[in-house]
C-alpha positions, 0 to 999 in steps of 0.5 A: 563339054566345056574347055575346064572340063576338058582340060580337067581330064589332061595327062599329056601336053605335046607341043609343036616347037616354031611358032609355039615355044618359039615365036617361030623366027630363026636366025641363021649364023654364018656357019648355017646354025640356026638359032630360036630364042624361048620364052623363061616363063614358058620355060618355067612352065613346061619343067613344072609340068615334067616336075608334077607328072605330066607326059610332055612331048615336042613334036616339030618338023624341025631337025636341030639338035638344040631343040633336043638339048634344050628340052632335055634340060627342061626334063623333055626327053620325048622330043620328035625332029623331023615329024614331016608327018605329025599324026604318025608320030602322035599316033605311034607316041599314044599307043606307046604310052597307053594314052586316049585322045581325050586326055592330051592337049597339043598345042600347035600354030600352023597347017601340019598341026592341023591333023593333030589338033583334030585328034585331041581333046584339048586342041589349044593354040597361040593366039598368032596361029594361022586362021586354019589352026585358030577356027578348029581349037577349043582354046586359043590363048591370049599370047603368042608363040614364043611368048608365054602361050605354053606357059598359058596352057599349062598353066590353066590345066594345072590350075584346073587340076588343083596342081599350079600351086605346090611346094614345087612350084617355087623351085626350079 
């Protein structure tokens, strides 16, 4: 099967959060917070996403209540910190929403993605992942982490399913 069929079959987008919606650096502030930056048109992307129906999660062993609060605001509610074991919480959040492997995408970037990736149909991910990561995905896009590689994702599945362009699409 070829990677627009696939993509053609997708629901669900489950992304890891450092190294994919962020470029994966963090500062640290004196007072011990840590802050990321994310990319707009990732952004853009993963609200449009939300807007037209899709199921989108983050799953990031991460335990940073912005991340939470960020994702909220882009229309994310189904956000998991603290995933030390990544498949538990992708198996348990499949049963929950009734959902087969063969119509989720996860995009991850690093070894504890790994297991994941090798569940779904659309094993995606920057093209800054780990060489682990890189050689098990069926799609690696052409930008990195924290850098338009959500966008790129969600933007060819959409644009596979006849869903990219809208009236929605002009709106935040």
């Amino acid at each position: 099967m070829n990677i627009k069929q696939i993509f053609n079959n997708i629901t669900t987008f489950i992304f890891d959060f450092d190294g994919v919606i962020t470029d994966g650096n963090v500062l640290i502030t004196a007072q011990g917070d840590f802050l990321r930056s994310m990319n707009s048109k990732d952004s853009f992307a993963l609200q449009h996403a939300v807007k037209q129906g899709y199921n989108v999660a983050i799953i990031t062993g991460g335990a940073s209540a912005n991340v939470v609060e960020s994702m909220r605001m882009l229309g994310i509610t189904d956000v998991y910190l603290r995933s030390y074991d990544k498949l538990s919480v992708y198996n348990d959040y499949i049963t929950e929403r009734g959902l087969t492997h063969n119509e989720v995408l996860y995009m991850g970037d690093d070894l504890p993605d790994y297991p994941v990736l090798l569940k779904v149909a659309a094993k995606t991910c920057p093209h800054n992942a780990v060489h682990e990561v890189r050689a098990i995905c069926n799609y690696v896009s052409i930008q990195l982490g924290g850098h338009g590689a959500v966008r790129d994702v969600i933007e060819q599945v959409m644009r596979t399913q006849s869903k990219w362009v809208n009236d929605d699409v002009y709106h935040w």
